[in-house]
DRENFI-956794 format. One record per residue (C-alpha): residue in one letter; x, y, z negated. Coordinates in steps of 0.001 Angstrom, whole numbers, plus 524288, in hexadecimal, padded with zeros to 5 digits. Layout:
N
AXYZ/...
END
This chain:
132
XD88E2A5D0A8874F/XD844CA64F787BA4/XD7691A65A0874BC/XD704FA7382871CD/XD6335A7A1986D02/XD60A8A85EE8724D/XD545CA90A787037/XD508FA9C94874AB/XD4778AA40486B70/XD3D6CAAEBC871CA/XD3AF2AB7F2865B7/XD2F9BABFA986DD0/XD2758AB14A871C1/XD2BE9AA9308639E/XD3045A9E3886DCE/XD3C37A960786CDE/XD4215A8F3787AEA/XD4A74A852C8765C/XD52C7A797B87B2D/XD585CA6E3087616/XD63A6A644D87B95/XD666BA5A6D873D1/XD67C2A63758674B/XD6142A604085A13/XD5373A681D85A52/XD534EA7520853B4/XD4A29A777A84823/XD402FA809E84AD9/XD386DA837B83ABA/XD2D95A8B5E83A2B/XD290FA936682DE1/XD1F5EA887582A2B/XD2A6AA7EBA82B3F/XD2588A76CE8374B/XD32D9A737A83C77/XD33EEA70EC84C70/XD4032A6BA3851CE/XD434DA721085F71/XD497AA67D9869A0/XD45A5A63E287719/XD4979A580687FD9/XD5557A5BDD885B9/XD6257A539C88669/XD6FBDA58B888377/XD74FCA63A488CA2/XD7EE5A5E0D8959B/XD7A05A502089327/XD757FA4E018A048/XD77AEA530A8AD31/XD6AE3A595F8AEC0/XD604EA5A438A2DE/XD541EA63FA8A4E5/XD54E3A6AC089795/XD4742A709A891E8/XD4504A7ADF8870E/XD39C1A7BFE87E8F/XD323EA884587B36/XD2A75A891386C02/XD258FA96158659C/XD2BD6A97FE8585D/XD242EA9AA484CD5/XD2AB9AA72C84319/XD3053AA3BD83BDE/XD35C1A97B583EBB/XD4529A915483D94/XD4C43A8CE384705/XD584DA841F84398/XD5FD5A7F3184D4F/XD6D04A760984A53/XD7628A6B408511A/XD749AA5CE784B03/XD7E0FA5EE984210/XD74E2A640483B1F/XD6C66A5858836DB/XD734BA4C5783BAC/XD7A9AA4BB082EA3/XD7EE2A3D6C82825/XD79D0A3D6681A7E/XD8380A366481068/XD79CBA2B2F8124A/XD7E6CA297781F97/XD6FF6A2CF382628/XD6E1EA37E182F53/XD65EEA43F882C27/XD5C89A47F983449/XD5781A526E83D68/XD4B43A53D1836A6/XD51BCA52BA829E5/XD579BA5E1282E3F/XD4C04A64D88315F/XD46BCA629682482/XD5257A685A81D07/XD50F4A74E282571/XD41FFA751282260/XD4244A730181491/XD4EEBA7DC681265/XD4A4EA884E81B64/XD4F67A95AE818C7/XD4D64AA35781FF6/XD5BAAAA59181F5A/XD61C9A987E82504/XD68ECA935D8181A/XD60CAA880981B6C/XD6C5BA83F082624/XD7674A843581A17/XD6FF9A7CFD810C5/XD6C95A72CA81BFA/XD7B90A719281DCF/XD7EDEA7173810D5/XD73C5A650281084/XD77F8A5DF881B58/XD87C3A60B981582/XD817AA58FA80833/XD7886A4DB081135/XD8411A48F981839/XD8E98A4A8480C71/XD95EBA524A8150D/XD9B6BA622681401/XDA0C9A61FB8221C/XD96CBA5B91829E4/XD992DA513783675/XD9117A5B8C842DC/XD8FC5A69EE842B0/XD851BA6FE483A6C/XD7EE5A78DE84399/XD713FA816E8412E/XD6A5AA8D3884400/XD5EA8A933383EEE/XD55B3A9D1B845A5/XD4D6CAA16F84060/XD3E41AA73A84670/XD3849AB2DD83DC2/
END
């Protein structure tokens, strides 16, 4: 079985087709800031036998952001021994937006610092796409 988020982005209509199975949401920030996180209901592919998968369709304001990144991303121990969060997440990539992505390193060189750690336990995985 494997989890996956997958979009298709029509350039001519501004519209984004877009699954999700079982995959942390992606980000979707518009210029204003008002941050939408992209998932649908669909289990893990392979999970079951037979699953009816369903995509979901939204028009994309320009410019917007679109991140999109495995778990490893946010589900980071702090030295505390609590979990961060996915909308803790979020919140770092709102607040540290930049128009050339160095908001990606300076996330990993955050979440490096939260959990006391330089090599960290899950992969660190993100895009950024961004809608102009």
């Amino acid at each position: 079985y494997f989890t996956l988020w997958y979009g298709v982005y029509n350039k001519t209509t501004y519209k984004l087709d877009f699954i999700s199975a079982g995959h942390p949401p992606a980000l979707l920030i518009d210029a204003l800031g008002n941050k939408t996180e992209l998932i649908n209901q669909n289990f893990i592919v392979g999970g079951l036998p037979v699953f009816p998968f369903s995509s979901t369709t939204i028009k994309v304001q320009s410019p917007s952001s679109l991140y999109i990144f495995s778990d490893g991303v946010y589900e980071i121990a702090k030295i505390n021994g609590e979990m961060w969060t996915l909308e803790e997440m979020e919140n770092f990539i709102l607040c540290n937006r930049m128009e050339d992505s160095s908001e990606i390193e300076k996330l990993l060189e955050f979440v490096k610092e939260l959990g006391g750690k330089e090599i960290l336990d899950d992969d660190f995985s993100m895009l950024k796409i961004s809608f102009k």
